[in-house]
N, C-alpha and C positions, 0 to 999 in steps of 0.2 A: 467500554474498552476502547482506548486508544492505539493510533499506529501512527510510527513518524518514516518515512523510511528514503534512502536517499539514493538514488540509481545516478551509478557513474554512465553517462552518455558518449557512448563510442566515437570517437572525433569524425567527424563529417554526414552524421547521422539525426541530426536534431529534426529534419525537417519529417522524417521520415517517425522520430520519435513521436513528434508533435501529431501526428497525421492519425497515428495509431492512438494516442491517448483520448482523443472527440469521441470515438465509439466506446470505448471502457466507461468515459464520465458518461453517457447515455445512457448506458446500462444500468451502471451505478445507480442512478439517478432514482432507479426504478424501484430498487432494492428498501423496502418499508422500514426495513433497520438501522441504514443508514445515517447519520444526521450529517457528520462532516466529511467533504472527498475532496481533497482540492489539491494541485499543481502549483509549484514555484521554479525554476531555475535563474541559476545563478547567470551574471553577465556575460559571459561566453561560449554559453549554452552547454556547457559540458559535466555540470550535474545539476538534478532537478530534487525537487523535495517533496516527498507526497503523505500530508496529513490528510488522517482518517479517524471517522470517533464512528463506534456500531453500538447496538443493541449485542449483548453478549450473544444474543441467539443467532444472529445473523451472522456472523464470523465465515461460520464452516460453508455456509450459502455462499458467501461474496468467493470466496479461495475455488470451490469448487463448481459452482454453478455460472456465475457473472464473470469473473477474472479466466478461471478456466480456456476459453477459447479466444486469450488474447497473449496467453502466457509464453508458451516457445518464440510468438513475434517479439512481447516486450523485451524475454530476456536474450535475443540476436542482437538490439538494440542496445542494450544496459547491461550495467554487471550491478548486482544491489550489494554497496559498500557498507551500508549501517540500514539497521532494521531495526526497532525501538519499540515494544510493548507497552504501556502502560496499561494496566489492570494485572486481575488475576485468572489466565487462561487455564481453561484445564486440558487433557490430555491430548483431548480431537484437533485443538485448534492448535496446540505446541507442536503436535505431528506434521501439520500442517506448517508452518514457521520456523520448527528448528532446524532444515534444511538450507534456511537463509542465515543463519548463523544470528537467530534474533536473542537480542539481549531483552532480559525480563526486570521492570521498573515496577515492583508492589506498592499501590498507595501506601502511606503512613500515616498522611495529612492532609488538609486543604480542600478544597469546593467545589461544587460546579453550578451553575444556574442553567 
């Protein structure tokens, strides 16, 4: 399961954004379900881009176990503009995501190595 998701960054808060995201990617890091976590922003630091690809099993661990106690900081920081699923989430993890207002992308087609 994939996640693309794009946190609008509160003007004059980037460094403070940045500072908080080193401990989530360590944590992350940890997470055995994991494969993809990574960070992008845009040139004037005021929104960033955060792909993700899980083990479907891991989903509800990373929301609630790893993310969990980084969460009230990130979202002082950001407002998450666009939230992007790919795969097919079932209940636990949609409860968990449809609060962000996440849009659901069912495969139809295509690979992955």
């Amino acid at each position: 399961m994939a996640f693309s998701h794009t946190p609008a960054i509160k003007p004059g808060d980037f460094l403070q954004f940045n500072a908080l995201i080193a401990p989530i990617v360590v944590a992350t890091r940890q997470e055995p379900g994991m494969l993809v976590y990574g960070y992008g922003v845009n040139e004037d630091q005021s929104v960033a881009h955060i792909l993700e690809r899980y083990n479907v099993e891991s989903v509800v661990s990373h929301v609630d176990t790893t993310f969990a106690p980084f969460g009230k900081r990130f979202l002082e920081l950001c407002t998450i503009i666009r939230l992007v699923v790919y795969g097919k989430p079932d209940a636990e993890i949609r409860k968990r995501l449809d609060p962000f207002g996440a849009v659901y992308m069912t495969p139809f087609e295509g690979f992955s190595r």
